[in-house]
VOPAGU-2260 file (C-alpha; in pm, 1 decimal, decimal comma):
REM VOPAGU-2260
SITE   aa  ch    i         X         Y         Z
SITE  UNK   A    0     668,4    -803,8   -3277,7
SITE  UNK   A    1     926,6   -1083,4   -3202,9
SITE  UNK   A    2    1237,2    -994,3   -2949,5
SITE  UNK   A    3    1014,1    -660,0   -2865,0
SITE  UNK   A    4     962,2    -632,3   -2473,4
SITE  UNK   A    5     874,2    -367,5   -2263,6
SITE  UNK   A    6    1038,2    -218,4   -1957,2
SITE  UNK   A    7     947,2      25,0   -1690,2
SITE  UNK   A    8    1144,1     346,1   -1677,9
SITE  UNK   A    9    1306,7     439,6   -1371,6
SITE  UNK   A   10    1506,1     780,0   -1325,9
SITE  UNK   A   11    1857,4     629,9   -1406,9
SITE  UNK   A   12    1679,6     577,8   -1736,1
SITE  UNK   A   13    1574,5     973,9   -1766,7
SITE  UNK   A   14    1842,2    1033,1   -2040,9
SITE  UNK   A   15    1701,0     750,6   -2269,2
SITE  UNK   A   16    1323,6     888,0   -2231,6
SITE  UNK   A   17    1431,2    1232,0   -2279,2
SITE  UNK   A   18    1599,3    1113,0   -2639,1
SITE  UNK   A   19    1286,8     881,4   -2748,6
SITE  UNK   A   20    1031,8    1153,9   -2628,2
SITE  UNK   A   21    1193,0    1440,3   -2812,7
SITE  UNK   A   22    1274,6    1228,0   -3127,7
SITE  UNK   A   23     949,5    1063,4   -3168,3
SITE  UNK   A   24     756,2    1364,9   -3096,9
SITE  UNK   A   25     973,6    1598,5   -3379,6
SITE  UNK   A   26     889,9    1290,0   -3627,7
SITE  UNK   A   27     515,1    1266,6   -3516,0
SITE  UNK   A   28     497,1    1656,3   -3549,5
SITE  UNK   A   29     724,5    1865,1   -3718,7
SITE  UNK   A   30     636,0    1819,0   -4036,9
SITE  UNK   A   31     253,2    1985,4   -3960,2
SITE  UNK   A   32     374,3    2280,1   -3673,9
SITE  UNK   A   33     618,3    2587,8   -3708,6
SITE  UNK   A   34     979,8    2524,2   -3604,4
SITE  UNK   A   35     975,4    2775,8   -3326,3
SITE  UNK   A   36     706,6    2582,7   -3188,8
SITE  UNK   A   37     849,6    2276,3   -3186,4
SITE  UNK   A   38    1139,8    2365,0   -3046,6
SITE  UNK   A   39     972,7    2545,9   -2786,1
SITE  UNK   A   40     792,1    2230,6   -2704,9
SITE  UNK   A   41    1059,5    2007,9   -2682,6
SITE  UNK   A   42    1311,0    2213,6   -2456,0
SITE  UNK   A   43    1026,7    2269,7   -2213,4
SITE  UNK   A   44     789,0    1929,4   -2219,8
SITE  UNK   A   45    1126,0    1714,6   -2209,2
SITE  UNK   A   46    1336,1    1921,0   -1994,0
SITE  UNK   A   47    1544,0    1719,1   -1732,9
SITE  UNK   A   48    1368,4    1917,5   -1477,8
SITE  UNK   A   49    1015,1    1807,5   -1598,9
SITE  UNK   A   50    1055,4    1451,6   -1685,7
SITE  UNK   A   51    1258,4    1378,7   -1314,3
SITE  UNK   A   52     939,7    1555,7   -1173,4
SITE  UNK   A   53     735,8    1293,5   -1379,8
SITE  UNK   A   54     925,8    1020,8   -1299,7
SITE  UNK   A   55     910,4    1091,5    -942,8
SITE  UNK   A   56     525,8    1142,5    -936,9
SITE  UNK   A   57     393,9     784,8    -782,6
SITE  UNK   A   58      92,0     838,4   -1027,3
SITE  UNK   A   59     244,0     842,0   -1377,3
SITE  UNK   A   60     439,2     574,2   -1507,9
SITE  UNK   A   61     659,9     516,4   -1820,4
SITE  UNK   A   62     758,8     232,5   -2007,2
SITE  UNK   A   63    1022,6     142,0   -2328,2
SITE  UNK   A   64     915,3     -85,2   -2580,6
SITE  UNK   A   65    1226,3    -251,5   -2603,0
SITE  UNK   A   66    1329,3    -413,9   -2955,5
SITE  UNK   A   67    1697,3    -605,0   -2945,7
SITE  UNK   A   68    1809,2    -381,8   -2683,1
SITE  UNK   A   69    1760,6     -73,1   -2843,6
SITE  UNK   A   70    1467,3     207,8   -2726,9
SITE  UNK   A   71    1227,5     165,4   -3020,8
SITE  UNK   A   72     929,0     360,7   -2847,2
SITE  UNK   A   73     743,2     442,3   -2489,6
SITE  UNK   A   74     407,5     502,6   -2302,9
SITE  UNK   A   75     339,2     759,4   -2016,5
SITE  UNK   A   76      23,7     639,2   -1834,5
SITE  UNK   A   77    -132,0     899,1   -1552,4
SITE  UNK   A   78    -377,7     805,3   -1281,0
SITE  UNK   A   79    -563,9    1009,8   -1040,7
SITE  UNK   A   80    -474,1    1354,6    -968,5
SITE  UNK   A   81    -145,7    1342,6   -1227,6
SITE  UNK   A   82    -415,0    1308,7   -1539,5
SITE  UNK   A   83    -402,4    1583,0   -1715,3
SITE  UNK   A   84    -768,9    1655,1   -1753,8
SITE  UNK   A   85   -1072,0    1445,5   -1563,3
SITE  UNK   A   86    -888,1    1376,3   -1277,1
SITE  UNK   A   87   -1099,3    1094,7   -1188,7
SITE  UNK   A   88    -994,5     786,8    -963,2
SITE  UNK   A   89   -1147,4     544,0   -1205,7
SITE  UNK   A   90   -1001,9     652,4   -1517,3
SITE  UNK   A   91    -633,2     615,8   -1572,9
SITE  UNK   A   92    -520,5     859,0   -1910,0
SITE  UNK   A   93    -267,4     720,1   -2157,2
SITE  UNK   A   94     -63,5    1056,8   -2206,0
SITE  UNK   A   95     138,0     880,2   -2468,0
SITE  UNK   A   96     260,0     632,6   -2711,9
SITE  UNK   A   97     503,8     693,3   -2937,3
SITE  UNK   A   98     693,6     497,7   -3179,1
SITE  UNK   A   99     994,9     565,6   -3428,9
SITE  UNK   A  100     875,5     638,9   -3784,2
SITE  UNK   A  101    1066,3     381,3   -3860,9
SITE  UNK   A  102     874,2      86,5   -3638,7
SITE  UNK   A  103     562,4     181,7   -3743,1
SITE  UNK   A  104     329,9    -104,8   -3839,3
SITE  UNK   A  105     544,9    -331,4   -3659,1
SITE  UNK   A  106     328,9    -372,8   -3368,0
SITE  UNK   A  107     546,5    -176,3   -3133,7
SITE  UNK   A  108     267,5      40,5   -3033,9
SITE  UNK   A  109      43,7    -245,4   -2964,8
SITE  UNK   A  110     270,5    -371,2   -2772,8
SITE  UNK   A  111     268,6     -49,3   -2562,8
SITE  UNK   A  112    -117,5       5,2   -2576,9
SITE  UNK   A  113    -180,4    -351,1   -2469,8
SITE  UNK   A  114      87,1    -281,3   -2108,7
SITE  UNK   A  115    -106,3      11,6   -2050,9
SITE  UNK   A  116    -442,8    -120,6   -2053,4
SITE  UNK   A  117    -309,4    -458,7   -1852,0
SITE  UNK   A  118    -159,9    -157,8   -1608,5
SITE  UNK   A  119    -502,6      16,4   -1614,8
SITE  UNK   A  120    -701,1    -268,3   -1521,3
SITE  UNK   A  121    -494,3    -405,8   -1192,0
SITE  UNK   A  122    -491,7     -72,9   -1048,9
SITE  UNK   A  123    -860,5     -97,6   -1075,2
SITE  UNK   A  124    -920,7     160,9   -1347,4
SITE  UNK   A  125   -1286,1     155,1   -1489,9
SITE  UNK   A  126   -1139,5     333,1   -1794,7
SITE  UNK   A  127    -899,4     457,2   -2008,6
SITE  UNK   A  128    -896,4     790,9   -2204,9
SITE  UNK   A  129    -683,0     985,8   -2369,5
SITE  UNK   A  130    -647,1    1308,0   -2636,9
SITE  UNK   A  131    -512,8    1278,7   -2997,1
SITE  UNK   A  132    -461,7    1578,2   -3199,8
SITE  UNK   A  133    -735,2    1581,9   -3460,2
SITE  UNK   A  134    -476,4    1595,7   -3745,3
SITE  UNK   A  135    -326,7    1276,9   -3682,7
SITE  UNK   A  136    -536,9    1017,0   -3814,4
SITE  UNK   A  137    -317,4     740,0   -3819,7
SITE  UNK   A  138    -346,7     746,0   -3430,9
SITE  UNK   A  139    -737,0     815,7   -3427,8
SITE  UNK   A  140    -761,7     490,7   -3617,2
SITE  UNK   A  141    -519,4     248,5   -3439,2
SITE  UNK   A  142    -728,9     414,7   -3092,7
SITE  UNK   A  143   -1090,7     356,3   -3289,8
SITE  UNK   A  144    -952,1      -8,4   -3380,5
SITE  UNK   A  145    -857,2     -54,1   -3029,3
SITE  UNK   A  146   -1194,1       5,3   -2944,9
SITE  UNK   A  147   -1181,0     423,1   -2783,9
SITE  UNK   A  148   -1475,3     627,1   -2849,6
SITE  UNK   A  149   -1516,6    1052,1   -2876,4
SITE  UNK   A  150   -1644,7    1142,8   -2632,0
SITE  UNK   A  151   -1495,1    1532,1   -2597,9
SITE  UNK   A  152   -1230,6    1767,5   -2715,2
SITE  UNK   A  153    -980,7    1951,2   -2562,4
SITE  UNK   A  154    -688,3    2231,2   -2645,4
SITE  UNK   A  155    -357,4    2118,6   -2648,3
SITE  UNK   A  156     -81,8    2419,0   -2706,9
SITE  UNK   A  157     228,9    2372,0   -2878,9
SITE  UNK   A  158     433,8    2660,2   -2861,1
SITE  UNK   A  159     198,2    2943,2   -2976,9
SITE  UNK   A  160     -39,9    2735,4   -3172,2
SITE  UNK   A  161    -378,4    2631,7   -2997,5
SITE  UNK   A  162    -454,2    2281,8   -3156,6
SITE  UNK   A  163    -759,3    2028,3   -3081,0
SITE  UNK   A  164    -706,1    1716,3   -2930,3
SITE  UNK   A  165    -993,2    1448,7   -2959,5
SITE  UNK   A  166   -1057,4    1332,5   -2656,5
SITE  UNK   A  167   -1158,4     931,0   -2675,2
SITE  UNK   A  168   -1199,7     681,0   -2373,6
SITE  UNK   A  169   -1273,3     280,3   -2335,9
SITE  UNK   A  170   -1377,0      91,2   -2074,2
SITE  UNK   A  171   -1204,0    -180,0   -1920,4
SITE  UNK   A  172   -1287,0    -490,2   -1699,8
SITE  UNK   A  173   -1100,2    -385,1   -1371,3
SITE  UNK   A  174    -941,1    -686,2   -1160,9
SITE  UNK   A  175   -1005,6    -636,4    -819,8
């Protein structure tokens, strides 16, 4: 994607995230989960109280795709003890990338996949993994493209509603 560039997101820029994260994730989600749920969800998982705490923790990291100035999309990568499941110094976990509905296909999440695995590899990562909720399988397939494998599932709960998450990892070549 042309004029598309990627920034890191510090905690002046907690507003913006907290805008992306909440709009992406309702246009990801809403149309498959109750609305009590998703509100739920987004008042607590992008509360200014949560995301600061995020931002502050020296083991996650975010980053805006960045398309003519404007926020078009972002990753949250988590390493050691901030994953939120394996834990493991040689894995880092891509939490998330997300993308407005209306950049899709545009390589915007490429974009963003491709940062987090250069990210993964210099901090020596062996590999990457990450959940995606079984009933989104326009993100299984971009993951599966990318070259992830299953390897596990996990529960994921959004508002009151136990869903499964596919858990998939790849390896990378770390540079030490």
């Amino acid at each position: 994607m042309e004029n598309a560039h990627i920034k890191k997101v510090t905690l002046q820029d907690i507003d913006e995230l907290q805008k992306i994260g909440r709009k992406t994730f309702e246009e990801t989600f809403s149309e498959n989960n109750a609305a009590e749920n998703m509100d739920k969800y987004l008042s607590e998982g992008f509360s200014n109280e949560k995301l600061s705490a995020e931002l502050k923790d020296s083991e996650s990291e975010f980053y805006f795709a960045l398309y003519e100035n404007n926020t078009i999309g972002y990753l949250k990568l988590n390493f050691g003890k901030s994953q939120t499941e394996l834990k493991d110094e040689k894995g880092a976990e891509i939490e998330r990338i997300y993308v407005l509905k209306e950049f899709h296909g545009r390589k915007a999440g490429q974009l963003l996949y491709e940062k987090a695995i250069e990210i993964a590899e210099k901090a020596g990562a062996e590999y990457v993994w990450l959940g995606v909720w079984e009933q989104n399988p326009r993100a299984i397939s971009f993951y599966k493209k990318n070259g992830f494998t299953e390897f596990d599932r996990h529960i994921f709960v959004l508002g009151t509603e136990a869903q499964t998450d596919i858990m998939m990892k790849k390896t990378v070549s770390a540079t030490f």
